[in-house]
N, C-alpha and C positions, 0 to 999 in steps of 0.2 A: 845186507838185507836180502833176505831169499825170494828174487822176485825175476824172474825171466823177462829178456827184454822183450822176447817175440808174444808175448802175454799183454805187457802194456800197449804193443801197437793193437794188437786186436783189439785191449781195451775201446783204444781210441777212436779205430775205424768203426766198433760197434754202434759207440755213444753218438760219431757223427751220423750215422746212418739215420739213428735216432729221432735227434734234432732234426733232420732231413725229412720226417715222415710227418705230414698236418696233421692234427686233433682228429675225431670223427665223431659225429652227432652221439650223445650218449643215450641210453635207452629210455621211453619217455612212459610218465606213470601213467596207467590205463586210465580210460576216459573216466570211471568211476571210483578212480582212487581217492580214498579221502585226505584230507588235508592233514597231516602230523603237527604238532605242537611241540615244541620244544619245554623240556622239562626240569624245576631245579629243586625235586626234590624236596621240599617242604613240607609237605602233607602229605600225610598216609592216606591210601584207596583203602576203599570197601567199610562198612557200618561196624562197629564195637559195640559190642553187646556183654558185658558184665565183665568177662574174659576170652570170650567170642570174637573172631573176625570174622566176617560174612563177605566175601570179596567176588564178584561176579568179572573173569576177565575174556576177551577177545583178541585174536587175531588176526588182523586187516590189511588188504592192499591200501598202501601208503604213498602220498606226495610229499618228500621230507625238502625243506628250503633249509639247509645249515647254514648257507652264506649271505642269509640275506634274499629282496628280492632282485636283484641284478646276476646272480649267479644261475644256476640250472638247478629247477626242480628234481630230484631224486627218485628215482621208483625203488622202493623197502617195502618189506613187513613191519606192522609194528604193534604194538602193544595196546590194549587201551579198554577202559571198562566201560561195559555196556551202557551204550545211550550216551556215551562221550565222547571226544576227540580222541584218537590214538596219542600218542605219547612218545615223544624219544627224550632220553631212555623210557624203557616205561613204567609203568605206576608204582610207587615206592611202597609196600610194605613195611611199615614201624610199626611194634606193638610192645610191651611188654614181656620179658621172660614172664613163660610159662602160658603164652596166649594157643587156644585151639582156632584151626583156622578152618571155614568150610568154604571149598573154593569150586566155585565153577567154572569150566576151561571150553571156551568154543574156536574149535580153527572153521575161519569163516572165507577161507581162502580156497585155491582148488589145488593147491598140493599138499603132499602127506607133512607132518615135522614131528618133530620130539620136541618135549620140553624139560631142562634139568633144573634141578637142584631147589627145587622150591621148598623142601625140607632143610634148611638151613641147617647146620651145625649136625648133621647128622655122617655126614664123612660115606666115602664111597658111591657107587651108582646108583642115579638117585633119577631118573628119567621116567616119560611116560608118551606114547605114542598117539598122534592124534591125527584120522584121516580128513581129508578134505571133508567138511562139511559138520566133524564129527562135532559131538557134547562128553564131557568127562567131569564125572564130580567127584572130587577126593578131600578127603579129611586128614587132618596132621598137627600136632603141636611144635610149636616153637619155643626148645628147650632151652636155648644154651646163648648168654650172650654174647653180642658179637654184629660186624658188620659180614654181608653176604650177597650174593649176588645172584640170581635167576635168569635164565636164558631160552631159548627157542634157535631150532636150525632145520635146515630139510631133514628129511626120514633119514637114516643110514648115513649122516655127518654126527659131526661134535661140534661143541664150542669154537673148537681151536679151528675147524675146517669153514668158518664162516667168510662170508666175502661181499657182495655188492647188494641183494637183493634181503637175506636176510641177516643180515651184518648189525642193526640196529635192533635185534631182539634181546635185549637186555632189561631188568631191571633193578635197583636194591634192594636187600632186604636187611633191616636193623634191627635186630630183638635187646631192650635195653634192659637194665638192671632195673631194679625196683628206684625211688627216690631223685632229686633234684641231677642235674648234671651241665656242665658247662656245654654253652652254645656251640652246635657243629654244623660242617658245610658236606654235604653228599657229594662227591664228583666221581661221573661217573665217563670214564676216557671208552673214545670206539672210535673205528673206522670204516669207512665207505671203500671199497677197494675195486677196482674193474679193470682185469688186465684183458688185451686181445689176443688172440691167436695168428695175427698177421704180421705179429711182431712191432707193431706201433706202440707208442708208450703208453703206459697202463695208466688211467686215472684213477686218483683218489684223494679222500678229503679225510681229514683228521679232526676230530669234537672232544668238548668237554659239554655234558650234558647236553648233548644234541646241537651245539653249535660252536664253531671255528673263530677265533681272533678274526676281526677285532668286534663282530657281532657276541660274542659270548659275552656272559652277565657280570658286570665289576661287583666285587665287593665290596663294603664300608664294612670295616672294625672299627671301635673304638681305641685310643691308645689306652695301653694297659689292661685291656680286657681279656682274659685267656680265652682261647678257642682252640678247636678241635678239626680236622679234616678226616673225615671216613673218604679214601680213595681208592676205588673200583676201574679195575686194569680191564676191561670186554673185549681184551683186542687179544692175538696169538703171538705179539710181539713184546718184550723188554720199551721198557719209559724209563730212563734215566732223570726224575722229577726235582726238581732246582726251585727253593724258596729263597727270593731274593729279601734282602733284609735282616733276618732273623733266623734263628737257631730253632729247630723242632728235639720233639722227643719223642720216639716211636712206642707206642704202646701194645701194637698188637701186630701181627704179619699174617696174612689167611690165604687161603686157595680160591675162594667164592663160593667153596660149601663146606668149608671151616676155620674157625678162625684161632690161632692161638696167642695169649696175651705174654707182653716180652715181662718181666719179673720187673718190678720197681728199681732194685739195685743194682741191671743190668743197664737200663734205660740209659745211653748217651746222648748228647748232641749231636745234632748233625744237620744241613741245609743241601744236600744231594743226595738222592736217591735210586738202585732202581726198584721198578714194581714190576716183578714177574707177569710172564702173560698168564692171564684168568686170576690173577692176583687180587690180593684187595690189602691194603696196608692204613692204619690209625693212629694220624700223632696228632698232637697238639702243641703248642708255642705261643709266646707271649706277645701282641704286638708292640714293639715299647717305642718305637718311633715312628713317628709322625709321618706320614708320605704316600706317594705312590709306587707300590712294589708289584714284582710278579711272580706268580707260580707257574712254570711251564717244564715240558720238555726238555731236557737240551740235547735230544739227537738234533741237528740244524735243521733237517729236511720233513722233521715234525713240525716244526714250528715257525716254518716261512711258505713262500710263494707254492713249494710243495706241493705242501697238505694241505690243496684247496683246487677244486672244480673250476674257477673263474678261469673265463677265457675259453673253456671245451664249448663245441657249437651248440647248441639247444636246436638248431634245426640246417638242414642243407642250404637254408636262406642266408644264413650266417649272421646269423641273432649273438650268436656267443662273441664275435666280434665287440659288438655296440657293448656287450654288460661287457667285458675287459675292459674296455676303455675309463667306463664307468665306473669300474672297481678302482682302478690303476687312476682315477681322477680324483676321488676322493681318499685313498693309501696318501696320496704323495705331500699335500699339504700340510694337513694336520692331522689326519688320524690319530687313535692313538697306539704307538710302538712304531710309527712310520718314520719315514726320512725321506728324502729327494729319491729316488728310483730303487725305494726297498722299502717293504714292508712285513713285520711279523705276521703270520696267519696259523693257523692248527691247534696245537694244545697250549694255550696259554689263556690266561685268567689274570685277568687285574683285580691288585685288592689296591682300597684307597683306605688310611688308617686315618683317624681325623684326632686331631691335636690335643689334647686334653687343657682344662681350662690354665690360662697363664703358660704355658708351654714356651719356650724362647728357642731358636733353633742357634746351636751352639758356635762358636766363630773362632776356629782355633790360632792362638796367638802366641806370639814367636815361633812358627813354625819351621821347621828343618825345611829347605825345598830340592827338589830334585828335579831335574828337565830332561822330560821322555821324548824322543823325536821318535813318530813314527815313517817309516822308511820304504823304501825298493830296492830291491838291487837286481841286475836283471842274469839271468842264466846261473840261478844262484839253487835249484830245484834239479832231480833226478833226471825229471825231462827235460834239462834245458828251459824250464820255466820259472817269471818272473818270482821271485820270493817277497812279501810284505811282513814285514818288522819291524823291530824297534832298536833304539841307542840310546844311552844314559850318557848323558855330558858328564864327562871327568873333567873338573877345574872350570879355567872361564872360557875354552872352545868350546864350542857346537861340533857333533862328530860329522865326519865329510859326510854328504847328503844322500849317497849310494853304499853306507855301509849299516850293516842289519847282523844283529844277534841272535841265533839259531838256538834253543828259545832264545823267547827276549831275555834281556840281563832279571839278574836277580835282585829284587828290591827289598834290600835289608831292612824294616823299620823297628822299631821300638814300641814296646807294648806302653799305653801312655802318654807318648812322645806324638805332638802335633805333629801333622808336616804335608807339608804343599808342593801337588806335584803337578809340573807344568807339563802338558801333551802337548806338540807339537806337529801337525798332521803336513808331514813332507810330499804324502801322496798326491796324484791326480784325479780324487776318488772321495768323496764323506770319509769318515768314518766314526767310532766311539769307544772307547773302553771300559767295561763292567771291573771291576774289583770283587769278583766272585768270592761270595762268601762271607766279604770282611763287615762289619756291622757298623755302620759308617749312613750320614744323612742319606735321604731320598736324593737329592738335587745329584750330585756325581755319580751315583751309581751306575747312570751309564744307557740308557734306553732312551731311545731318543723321542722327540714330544709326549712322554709320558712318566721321566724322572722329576721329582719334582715336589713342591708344596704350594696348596694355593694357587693362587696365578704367577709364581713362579719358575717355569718348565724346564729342563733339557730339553736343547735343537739337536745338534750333533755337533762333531768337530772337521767345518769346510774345507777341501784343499787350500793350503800356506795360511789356515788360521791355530787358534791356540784357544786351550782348555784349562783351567786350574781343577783340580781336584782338592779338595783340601780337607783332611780331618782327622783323627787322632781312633788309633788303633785300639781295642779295649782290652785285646784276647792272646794269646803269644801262639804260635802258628803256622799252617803250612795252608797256601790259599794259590787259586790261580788268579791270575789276568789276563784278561783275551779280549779281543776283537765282540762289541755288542753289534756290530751294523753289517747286514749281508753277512751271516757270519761265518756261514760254512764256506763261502769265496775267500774272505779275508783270513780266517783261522786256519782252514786248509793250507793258504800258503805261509801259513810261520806269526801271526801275530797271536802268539801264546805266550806265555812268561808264569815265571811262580814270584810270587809276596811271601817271604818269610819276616812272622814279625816273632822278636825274642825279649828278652829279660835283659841280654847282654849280648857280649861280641861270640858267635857262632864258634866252637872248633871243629875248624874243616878238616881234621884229621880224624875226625868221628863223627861224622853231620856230612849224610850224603846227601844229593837231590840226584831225584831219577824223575824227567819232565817225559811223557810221549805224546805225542801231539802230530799233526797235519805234514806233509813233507810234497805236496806238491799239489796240481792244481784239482777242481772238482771239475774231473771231464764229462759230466753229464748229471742234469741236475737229480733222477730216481735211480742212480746207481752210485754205491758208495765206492769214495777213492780210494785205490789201492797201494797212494804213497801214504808213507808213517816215518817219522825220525825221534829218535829217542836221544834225548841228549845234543842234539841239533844232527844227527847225523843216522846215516843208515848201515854205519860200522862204527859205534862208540865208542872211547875210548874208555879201558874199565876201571874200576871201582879197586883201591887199595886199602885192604884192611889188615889189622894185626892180630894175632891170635893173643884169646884170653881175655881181649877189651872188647865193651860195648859199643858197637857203631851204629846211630840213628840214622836210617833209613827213610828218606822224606820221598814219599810217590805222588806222583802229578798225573795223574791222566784228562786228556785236553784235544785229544782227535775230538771231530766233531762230527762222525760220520759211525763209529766203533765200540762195541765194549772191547776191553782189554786184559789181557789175561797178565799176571805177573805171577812167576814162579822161582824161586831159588831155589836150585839141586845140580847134583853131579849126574852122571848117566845112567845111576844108580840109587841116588837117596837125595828124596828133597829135603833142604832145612828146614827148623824150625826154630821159629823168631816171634817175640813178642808183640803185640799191639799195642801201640800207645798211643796212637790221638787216631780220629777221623776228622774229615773236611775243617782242619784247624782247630778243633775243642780235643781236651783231653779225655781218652775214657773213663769211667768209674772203675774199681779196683777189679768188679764183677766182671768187666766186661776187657780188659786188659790181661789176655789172656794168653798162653804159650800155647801156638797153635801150629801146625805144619805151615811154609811158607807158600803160601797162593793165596792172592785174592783176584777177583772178578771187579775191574771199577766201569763205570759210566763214566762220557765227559765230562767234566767237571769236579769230580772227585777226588780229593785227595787221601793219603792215610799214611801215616809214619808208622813204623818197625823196629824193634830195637835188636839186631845179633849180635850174637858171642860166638864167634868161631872158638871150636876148640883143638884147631891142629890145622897147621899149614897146609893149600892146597889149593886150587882152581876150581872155582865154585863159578854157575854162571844163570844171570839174571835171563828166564825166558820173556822176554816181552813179546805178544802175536795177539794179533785180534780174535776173538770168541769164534766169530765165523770164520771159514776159511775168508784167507785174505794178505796178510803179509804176517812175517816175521824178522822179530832183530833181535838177535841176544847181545847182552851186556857182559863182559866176561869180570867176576868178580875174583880177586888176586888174595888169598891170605899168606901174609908173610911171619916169618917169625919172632916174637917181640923181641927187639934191639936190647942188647946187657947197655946198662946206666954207664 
């Protein structure tokens, strides 16, 4: 691993110093700031008039509460039409292709800003500057369908350069085809960001439509009713977005002032994603079982303790104190996505799918069982730090209680084939396991008071208690499993694993797995960790292939802190290798394609590859994270096919 040790001590000394520096009162909204409203996108602003929209909007100092009222008021800009509440996001624009729109723009604030992209689908610089105080009325049609998104920032910024104050200037805009269309949800992701200049830690909160887990709005589906998510990126950051449960199909991919739709025949499956910053991305998916699932993030520190203000002081009185407590009182019992001293918060969204009539929840019999123990083993990490894992019982012992599998073992199942797998939690510590990906009941999937049907919940899995999982694989596949509880502590240090389920018995002689994932601990909770092992190690051992044969290529990516970059080439030429499944579904023919060998994944993502070496030679797999950060190559060996 290319990693300096005199690098990680600094790491460490920095992060301590960190943690060593108290909170400091955040900035409070002015006496006459108006109250924001959280927004979910339902109804379109402004009067329609034949083909007419007449939209009257404003620009206001805001008090935004995303957390609730026990967290700290917010001082933003924000959105909002005349003679209403501001908005975050704000006021959503739907009309018809082909609507004119007559819009009045007041910045009712005392600094200058821009505002973009309010001409949807029109591509390129699309802005207009408004001084303090000023009035702007412009006219425009909305040609082209598609989801899109409008913005506001101070004068002489962009989009991408936004941050604490005018961070919540977003709103959608949807211009829909003519005729009937399946039911959709607007989400529109942002962030609140406030770093210091004293070097104390930066605060910031992370929304779906104006508000953070576990205050943001649950959904109800019906089972079996299709639906649609238009997802709007307002942030200058990558979202790796995780639908638990079910399989989407991406229908369109866009920038926020254009959108382009993916061709019918290219459309794959898929349940991990990422959304580019200032992105906006549209699928839809079937809910077909019954439960409670969720759509969120999964960089970790999007979607916990993080990305969220609770606890920062609201005043030098030490008011922030009392709402911590109060947060931290009601996270621990029952919330929902909580556990005993953890709780999800940031970008995540509960949908509840409700059971359709006579629905029976399925009880798989005769099942294969397999007994997972999860583990410690202590100085088993880079630094000398403890590793959390797991062990599969071979035969009738239990594996000794300090031994752990870097990743965890690979859990062969069968496509079809029941089977009941017992978790065995050896730690000192909760914890839970997700089955990322696999399409399997609500109840196991893995979140703890919020998996589930009815008044039948997942709690978690207690220190020296035990879990069954149980249910029958539908799909054949490359999936992960990991750590759902505290997850960037526990996955960071090694509770990652791949689920391969098949048709038949594997050959390992052409069926590789390349797992990368966590490789030591998270030294500070807003700074990402800069251990990574690929293959349980930070020098792998490589990859043997034969020239002239096809070898499947199965990729895991499972840090939980990283996108990850994977590349196949010499010093000189990268490969090229086919595509054949993402996140466990197989592609369509369109979309299975001989491409150069790189791909970009998010945690949680899987994707298989098919190569043909065609001549002997040292070929080597770059794995590195996107951002600087570490590096581990794989070194892949072609040998020359053996005479019969």
């Amino acid at each position: 691993m290319t990693f300096v040790i005199s690098a990680v001590v600094g790491v460490v000394l920095n992060a301590q110093l960190l943690a060593a520096l108290p909170r400091v009162p955040l900035p409070k909204p002015s006496a006459g700031a108006m109250r924001a409203v959280v927004h979910q996108n339902r109804a379109s602003a402004g009067r329609m008039t034949g083909t007419t929209l007449r939209l009257d909007l404003e620009i206001v100092e805001s008090a935004w509460a995303p957390e609730g009222t026990e967290a700290p008021a917010l001082s933003i800009l924000a959105f909002a039409e005349r003679g209403k509440p501001p908005l975050v996001p704000g006021p959503l624009v739907r009309v018809p292709r082909g609507t004119t729109v007559l819009l009045t723009l007041r910045n009712r604030t005392d600094s200058a800003l821009v505002i973009g992209d309010l001409r949807a689908g029109v591509g390129g610089d699309d802005t207009l500057q408004l001084a303090p105080g000023a009035t702007r009325e412009v006219r425009y049609s909305l040609n082209v369908a598609g989801t899109y998104a409008y913005w506001g920032a101070f004068a002489g910024t962009t989009a991408a350069d936004r941050y604490w104050k005018d961070s919540q200037l977003s709103g959608a805009i949807v211009v829909d085809e003519p005729g009937a269309a399946m039911p959709d949800h607007i989400l529109v992701i942002s962030e609140w960001f406030l770093d210091y200049d004293n070097g104390r830690p930066f605060e910031v909160v992370s929304v779906i439509n104006g508000q953070g887990w576990p205050h943001s709005e649950t959904m109800t589906l019906r089972q079996g009713d299709s639906t649609r998510f238009r997802v709007i990126n307002a942030t200058a950051l990558h979202h790796p977005l995780h639908l638990h449960g079910f399989f989407y199909q991406i229908e369109a991919n866009g920038t926020g002032r254009t959108d382009t739709p993916v061709p019918r025949a290219a459309q794959h499956l898929s349940n991990t994603d990422l959304i580019k910053p200032l992105g906006t991305v549209t699928f839809s998916f079937l809910p077909s079982t019954p439960g409670n699932w969720l759509f969120h993030c999964h960089f970790a520190f999007h979607a916990d303790e993080n990305a969220s203000v609770v606890g920062s002081p609201i005043d030098s009185g030490g008011a922030g104190v009392a709402a911590a407590a109060s947060h931290d009182g009601h996270g621990a019992g029952s919330a929902m996505g909580s556990a005993a001293g953890h709780s999800m918060r940031g970008l995540v969204v509960g949908i509840k799918v409700t059971p359709a009539p006579g629905y029976v929840e399925p009880s798989p019999a005769n099942a294969r069982e397999l007994r997972l123990f999860v583990q410690q083993r202590a100085r088993r990490l880079v630094t000398g730090a403890t590793a959390f894992g797991f062990a599969l019982q071979s035969g009738t012992v239990a594996p000794a209680k300090d031994s752990v599998v870097l990743p965890g073992p690979v859990l062969e199942l069968q496509k079809g084939e029941p089977v009941r797998i017992v978790v065995r939690n050896n730690l000192s510590e909760p914890t839970s396991i997700h089955w990322h990906g696999l399409e399997i009941e609500s109840f196991p999937d893995g979140v703890p008071n919020w998996s589930g049907l009815g008044q039948r919940v997942y709690t978690q899995i207690a220190p020296n208690d035990t879990f069954v999982a149980a249910f029958t694989p539908p799909r054949s596949g490359t999936y992960p499993y990991h750590s759902h509880f505290n997850d960037r502590h526990q996955i960071s240090r090694g509770m990652y694993g791949a689920v391969i389920v098949g048709d038949g018995p594997r050959d390992l002689a052409h069926d590789h797995l390349i797992v990368a994932g966590g490789g030591g601990p998270d030294l500070e909770k807003h700074i990402e960790s800069p251990f990574a092992l690929v293959n349980g190690r930070t020098s792998p051992a490589p990859l043997r292939l034969t020239v002239g044969e096809s070898h499947r290529l199965r990729i895991v990516s499972i840090h939980p802190d990283w996108r990850i970059a994977f590349t196949l080439k010499t010093d000189s030429t990268v490969a090229q290798w086919r595509a054949m499944a993402k996140d466990g579904a197989d592609l369509p023919v369109a979309a299975a394609t001989v491409r150069p060998a790189h791909v970009e994944m998010g945690p949680g993502q899987t994707a298989d590859f098919e190569f043909t070496p065609s001549q002997p030679g040292v070929w080597r797999l770059e794995v590195k994270s996107v951002e600087p950060g570490w590096y581990i190559p794989l070194t892949v060996i072609v040998e020359a096919k053996r005479p019969k």
